[in-house]
Every structure is written in structure tokens, then in C-alpha cells.
C-alpha positions as CSV (number, residue, x, y, z in Angstrom):
1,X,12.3,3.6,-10.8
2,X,14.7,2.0,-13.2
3,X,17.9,3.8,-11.6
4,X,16.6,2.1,-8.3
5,X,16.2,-1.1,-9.6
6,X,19.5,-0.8,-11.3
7,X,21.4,0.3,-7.9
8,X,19.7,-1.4,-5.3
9,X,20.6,-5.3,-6.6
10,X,24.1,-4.3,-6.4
11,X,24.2,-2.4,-3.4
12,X,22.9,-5.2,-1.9
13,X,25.2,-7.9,-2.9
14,X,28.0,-5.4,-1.5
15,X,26.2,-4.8,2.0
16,X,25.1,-8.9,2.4
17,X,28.9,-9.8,1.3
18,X,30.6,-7.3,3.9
19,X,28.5,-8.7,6.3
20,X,28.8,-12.5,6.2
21,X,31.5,-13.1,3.4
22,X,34.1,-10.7,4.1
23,X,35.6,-11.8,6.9
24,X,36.4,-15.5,5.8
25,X,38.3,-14.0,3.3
26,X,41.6,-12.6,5.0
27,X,44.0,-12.9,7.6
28,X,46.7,-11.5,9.4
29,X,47.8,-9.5,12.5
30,X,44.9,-6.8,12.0
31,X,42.2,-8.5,9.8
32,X,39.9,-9.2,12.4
33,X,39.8,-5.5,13.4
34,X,38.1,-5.0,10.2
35,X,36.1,-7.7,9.7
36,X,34.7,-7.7,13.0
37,X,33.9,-3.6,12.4
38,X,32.2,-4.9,8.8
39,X,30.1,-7.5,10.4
40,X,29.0,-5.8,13.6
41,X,28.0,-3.0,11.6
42,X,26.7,-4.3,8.5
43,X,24.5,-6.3,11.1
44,X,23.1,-3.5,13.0
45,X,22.8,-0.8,10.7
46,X,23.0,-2.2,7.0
47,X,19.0,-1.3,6.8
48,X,19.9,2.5,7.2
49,X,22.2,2.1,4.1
50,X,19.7,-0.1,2.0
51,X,17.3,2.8,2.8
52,X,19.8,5.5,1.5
53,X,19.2,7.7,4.7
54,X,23.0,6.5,6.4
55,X,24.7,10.3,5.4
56,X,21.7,11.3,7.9
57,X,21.3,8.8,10.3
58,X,24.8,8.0,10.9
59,X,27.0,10.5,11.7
60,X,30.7,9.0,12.0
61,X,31.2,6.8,8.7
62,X,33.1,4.1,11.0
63,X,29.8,3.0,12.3
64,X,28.3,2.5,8.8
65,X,28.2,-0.9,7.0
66,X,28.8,0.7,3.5
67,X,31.0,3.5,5.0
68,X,32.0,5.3,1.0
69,X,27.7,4.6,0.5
70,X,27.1,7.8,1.8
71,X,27.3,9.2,-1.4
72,X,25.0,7.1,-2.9
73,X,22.3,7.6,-0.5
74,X,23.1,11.9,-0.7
75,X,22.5,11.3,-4.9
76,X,19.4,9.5,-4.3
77,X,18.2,11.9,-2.1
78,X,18.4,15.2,-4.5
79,X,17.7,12.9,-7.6
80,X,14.4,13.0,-6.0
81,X,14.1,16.5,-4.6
82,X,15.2,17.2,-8.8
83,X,12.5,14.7,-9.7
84,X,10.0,16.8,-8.0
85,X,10.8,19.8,-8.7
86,X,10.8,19.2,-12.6
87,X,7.2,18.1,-12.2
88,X,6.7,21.5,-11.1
89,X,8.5,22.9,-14.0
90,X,6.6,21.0,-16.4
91,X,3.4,22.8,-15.1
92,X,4.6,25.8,-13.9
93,X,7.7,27.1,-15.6
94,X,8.2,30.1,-13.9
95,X,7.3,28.4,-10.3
96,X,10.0,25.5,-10.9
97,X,12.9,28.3,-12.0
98,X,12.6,30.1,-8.8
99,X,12.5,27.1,-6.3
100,X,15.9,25.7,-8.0
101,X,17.2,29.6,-7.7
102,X,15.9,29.7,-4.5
103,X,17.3,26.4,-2.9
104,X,20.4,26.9,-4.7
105,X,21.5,30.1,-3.0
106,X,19.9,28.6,-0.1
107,X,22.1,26.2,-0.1
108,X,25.3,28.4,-0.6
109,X,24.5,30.9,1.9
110,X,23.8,27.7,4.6
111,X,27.2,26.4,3.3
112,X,29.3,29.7,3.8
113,X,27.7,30.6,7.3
114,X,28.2,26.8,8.5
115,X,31.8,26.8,7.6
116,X,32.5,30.6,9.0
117,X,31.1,29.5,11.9
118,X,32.5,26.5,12.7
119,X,35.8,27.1,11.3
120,X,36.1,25.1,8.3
121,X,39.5,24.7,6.1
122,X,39.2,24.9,2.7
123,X,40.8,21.6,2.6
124,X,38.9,19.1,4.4
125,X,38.6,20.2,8.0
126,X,39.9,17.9,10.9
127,X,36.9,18.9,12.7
128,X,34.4,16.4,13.9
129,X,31.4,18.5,13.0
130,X,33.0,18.8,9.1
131,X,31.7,15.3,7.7
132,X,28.2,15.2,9.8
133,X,27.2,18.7,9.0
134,X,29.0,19.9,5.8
135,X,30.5,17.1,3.9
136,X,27.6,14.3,4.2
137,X,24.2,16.3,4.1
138,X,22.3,16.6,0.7
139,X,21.8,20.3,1.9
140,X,25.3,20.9,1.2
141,X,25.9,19.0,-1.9
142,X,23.0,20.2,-3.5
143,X,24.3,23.4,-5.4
144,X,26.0,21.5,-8.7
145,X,23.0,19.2,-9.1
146,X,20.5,22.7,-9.4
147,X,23.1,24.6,-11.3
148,X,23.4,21.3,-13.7
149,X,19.3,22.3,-14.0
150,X,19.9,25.5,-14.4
151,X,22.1,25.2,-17.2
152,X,20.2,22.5,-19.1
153,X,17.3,24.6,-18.6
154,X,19.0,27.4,-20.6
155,X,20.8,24.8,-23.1
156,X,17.0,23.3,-23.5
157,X,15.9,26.7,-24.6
158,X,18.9,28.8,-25.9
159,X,19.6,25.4,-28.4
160,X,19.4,27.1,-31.6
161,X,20.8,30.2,-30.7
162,X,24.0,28.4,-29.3
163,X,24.6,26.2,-32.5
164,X,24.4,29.2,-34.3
165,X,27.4,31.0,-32.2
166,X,29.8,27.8,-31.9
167,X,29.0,25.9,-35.0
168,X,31.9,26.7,-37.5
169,X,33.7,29.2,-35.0
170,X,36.5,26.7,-33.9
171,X,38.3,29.0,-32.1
172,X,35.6,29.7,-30.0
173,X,35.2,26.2,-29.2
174,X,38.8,26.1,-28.2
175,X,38.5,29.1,-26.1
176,X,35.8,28.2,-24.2
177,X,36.6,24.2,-23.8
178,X,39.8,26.1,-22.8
179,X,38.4,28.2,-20.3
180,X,36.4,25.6,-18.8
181,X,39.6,22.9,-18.4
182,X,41.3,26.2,-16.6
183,X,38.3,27.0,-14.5
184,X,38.4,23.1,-13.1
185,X,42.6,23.3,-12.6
186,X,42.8,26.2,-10.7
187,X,39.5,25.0,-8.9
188,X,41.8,22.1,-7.5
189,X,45.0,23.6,-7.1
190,X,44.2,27.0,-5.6
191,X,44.1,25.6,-2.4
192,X,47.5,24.1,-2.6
193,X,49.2,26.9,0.2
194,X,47.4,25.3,2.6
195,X,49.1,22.0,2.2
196,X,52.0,24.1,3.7
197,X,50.4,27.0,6.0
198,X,46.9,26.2,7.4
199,X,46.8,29.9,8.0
200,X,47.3,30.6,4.4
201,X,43.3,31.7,3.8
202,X,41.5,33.6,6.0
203,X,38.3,32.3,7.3
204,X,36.4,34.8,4.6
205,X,38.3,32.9,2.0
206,X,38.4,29.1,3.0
207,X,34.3,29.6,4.0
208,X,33.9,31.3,0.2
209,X,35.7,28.1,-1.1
210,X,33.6,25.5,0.8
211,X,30.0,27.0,-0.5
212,X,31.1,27.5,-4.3
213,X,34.1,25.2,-5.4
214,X,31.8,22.3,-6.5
215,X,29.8,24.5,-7.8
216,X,32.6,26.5,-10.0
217,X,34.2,22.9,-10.7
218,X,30.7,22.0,-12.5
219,X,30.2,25.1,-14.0
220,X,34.3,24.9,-15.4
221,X,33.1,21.2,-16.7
222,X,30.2,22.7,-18.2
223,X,31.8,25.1,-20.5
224,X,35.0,22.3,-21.2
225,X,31.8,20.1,-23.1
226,X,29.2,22.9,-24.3
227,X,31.3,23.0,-27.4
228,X,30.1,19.2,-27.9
229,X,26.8,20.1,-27.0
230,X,26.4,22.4,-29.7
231,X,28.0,20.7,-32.7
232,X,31.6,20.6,-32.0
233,X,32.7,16.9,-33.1
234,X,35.9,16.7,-31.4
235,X,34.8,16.1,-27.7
236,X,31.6,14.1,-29.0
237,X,34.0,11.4,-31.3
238,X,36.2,11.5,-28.5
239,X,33.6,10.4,-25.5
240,X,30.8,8.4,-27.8
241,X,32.9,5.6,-28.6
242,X,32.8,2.0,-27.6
243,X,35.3,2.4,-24.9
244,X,33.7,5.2,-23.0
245,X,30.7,3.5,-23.6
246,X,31.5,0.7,-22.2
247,X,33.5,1.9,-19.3
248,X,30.7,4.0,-18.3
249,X,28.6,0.9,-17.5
250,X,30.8,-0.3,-15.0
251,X,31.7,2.9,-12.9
252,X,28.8,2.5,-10.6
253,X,29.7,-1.1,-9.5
254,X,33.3,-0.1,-9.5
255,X,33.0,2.6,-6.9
256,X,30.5,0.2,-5.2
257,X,33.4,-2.6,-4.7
258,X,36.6,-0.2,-4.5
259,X,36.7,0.4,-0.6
260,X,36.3,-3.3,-0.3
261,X,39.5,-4.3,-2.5
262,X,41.3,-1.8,-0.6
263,X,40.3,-3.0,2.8
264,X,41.3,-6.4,1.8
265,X,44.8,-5.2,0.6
266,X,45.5,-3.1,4.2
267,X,43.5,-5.1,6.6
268,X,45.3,-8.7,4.5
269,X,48.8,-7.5,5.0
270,X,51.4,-9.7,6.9
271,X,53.9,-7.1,7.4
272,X,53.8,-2.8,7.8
273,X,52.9,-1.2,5.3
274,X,54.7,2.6,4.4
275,X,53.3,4.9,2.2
276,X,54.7,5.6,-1.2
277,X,53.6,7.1,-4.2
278,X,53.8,3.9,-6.2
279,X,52.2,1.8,-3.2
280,X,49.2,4.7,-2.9
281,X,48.9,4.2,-6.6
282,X,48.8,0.5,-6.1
283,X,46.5,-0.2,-3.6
């Protein structure tokens, strides 16, 4: 209830100013492309995103009012499914462990046949069928939100015995913090021949890397801040002060008003545009 009434305000402000604000706000040879695309669909579909159902009920982002709010709606959705199932866990232990084991390699095994199938790259697919089927669904992006349980399910439990190992072991801490930071690199970058040779992976190996590379990315994450978790005060100093504090407030409304900022910049320009590193970076 209070994430919701944190979210919603804003996300509203954002679909009621694409909708009837945006498009007073620019000009230029190709403005009104966009804001005609931002009013008609804010206008006929913005409900679906104030809903948070849009990943499901609208395939092709370009029809979507809130196109980038597709992720929002996919977090709400498992934040409940979680919500549910640790009401289970709080009454049935045992019962709530094996549906988050179960829907997690669910969830994999859906992932890895959907992508061998269909023919998925490892990098993100061309295919039409990649954002409806793989990339938007909650099904699919569930696996780092149950192993995140999973973990803090053991961390909840295993507390003491953790502290104990990593407490004045520093060189444990580094190794492991170490490991993790490696485990999220080569996570990213092990995909790189493909920028290259599409061929580079076979479909065994770019079908293996769609189901688990979030998964391995969380679980590399994980074991980069366990240290912290268990006593290690470099990490904790590092994260806990004002800044990160502070920054963390505004990430939600920042990711909320990014795309629009952007659109602006393109969609406002007087003249072509060609891409750059340092005009990526700046707009």
C-alpha cells in the first residue's frame, strides 16, 4: 500500500503531462511525429498503464503511453506474487520454500525452451516475438526477484553463522566482494563476440544465457555486498551516507521522467542528428 501510493502520484503526473502537456512544448521538422504518437496513445491506452498491466496488454511498446513503464507495471506485478507468497511463508515455512523453488525453475526452464525455440540471441533479439514474450512478461523476469528470497531467506536464518565466518576475516571479504564484482563483469561482457559474429553462440548457449544471466548478475551482486551484510564496514560507510541516501530517493522519478527529456532532445532538434559517443552520453 505505501509503495503504491508512493508510485502512482508520480506516474500519473508523467502519463497526464505526455498526454496534454507534451506537445506544446517543442518544435521542429519531426516533433509532431512524436507528440502526436504521445497524445493519441496516452489518450487511448494510458488506463492500461495506470493499471500496471501495459507489459501484458500491449504488445509493441510504440502503442503504449508510458512506453519505458513497462517495467514498472512487471515490478508491481511480482512485488505482489512475493507479497503473497511470504504470507505463505509466514504460516507455512516449508510450503512457501518450495513454491519460490518451484516457480523459479519454472521460470528458467519456460525461459530457455521459449528462446530455443524461437531463436533468441543472447543479445537482444531482432525478433518481434522477443519483447512480447520474453523481454516484457513477469514470467520471465521473475527468477532474480525469487532468488533475491531465496537468499534473504538463508541470510535471515544463517545470520549468526555468517558474522561469525566474515567478521574479522578481511581477506575473505575481499575475495568474495571480489568474486561477486567478477561474476557481474564477465556477466555483461561474455556476450561481446556477438557484437561481431551473430553466429558466435550456438543456440544451446545464447538460450542458456537468456534464462540465467539476470539471475547470475543478481546472484554476482549478492556476494559483491554479503560482506556488508555481515559486518564488513567498508561497503556499509561507503553506501549509508547522505549522498546515496539521498540519491536513492530520487531514482524512481528519475527513470520515470528520463525517456521524456530524451524525446524532447531528438524529437526538438532543428538539424540531423549523428551519433557519437559524447552525443549518446549527452542526450
Amino acid at each position: 500500500e505505501t509503495g503504491l501510493i508512493r508510485i502512482l502520484p508520480a506516474y500519473l503526473v508523467i502519463v497526464l503531462f505526455s498526454w496534454k502537456i507534451l506537445q506544446f512544448l517543442g518544435g521542429g521538422p519531426i516533433w509532431n511525429m512524436l507528440a502526436t504518437m504521445e497524445s493519441s496513445n496516452c489518450s487511448a491506452k494510458g488506463w492500461i498503464d495506470l493499471i500496471f498491466l501495459n507489459n501484458i496488454l500491449i504488445d509493441n511498446p510504440s502503442y503504449d503511453c508510458i512506453a519505458w513503464g513497462w517495467y514498472l507495471a512487471c515490478d508491481m506485478q511480482i512485488f505482489l506474487v512475493i507479497t503473497l507468497i511470504g504470507i505463505i511463508l509466514m504460516k507455512h515455512n516449508l510450503l512457501g520454500k518450495t513454491i519460490i523453488w518451484g516457480l523459479l525453475t519454472a521460470s528458467l526452464i519456460y525461459s530457455y525452451c521459449l528462446s530455443y525455440t524461437l531463436g533468441f540471441s543472447a543479445l537482444i533479439s531482432t525478433s518481434p516475438e522477443f519483447y512480447p514474450k520474453y523481454y516484457f512478461p513477469p514470467w520471465t523476469r521473475a527468477p532474480p526477484y525469487l532468488f533475491g528470497m531465496i537468499v534473504g531467506l538463508w541470510y535471515i536464518e544463517e545470520k549468526g553463522q555468517l558474522t561469525k565466518i566474515f567478521a574479522k576475516r578481511r581477506i575473505l571479504q575481499l575475495i568474495v566482494s571480489f568474486l561477486g564484482l567478477y561474476t557481474m563483469y564477465y556477466t555483461v561482457t561474455v556476450v561481446q563476440p556477438l557484437l561481431t559474429d551473430s553466429n558466435a553462440f550456438t543456440p544451446v548457449q545464447n538460450s542458456f544465457y537468456v534464462s540465467v544471466s539476470r539471475t547470475v548478475f543478481v546472484a554476482g551482486m549478492i556476494a559483491f555486498l554479503m560482506p556488508s551484510f555481515v559486518g564488513a564496514k567498508i561497503l556499509r560507510n561507503l553506501f549509508g551516507n547522505r549522498f546515496f541516501e539521498m540519491t536513492s530517493k530520487l531514482n524512481f522519478t528519475t527513470y520515470m521522467v528520463h525517456l521524456v527529456v530524451i524525446f524532447w532532445g531528438v524529437f526538438n532538434s532543428k538539424s540531423t542528428l549523428f551519433a557519437s559517443y559524447s552525443d549518446l552520453f549527452y542526450r
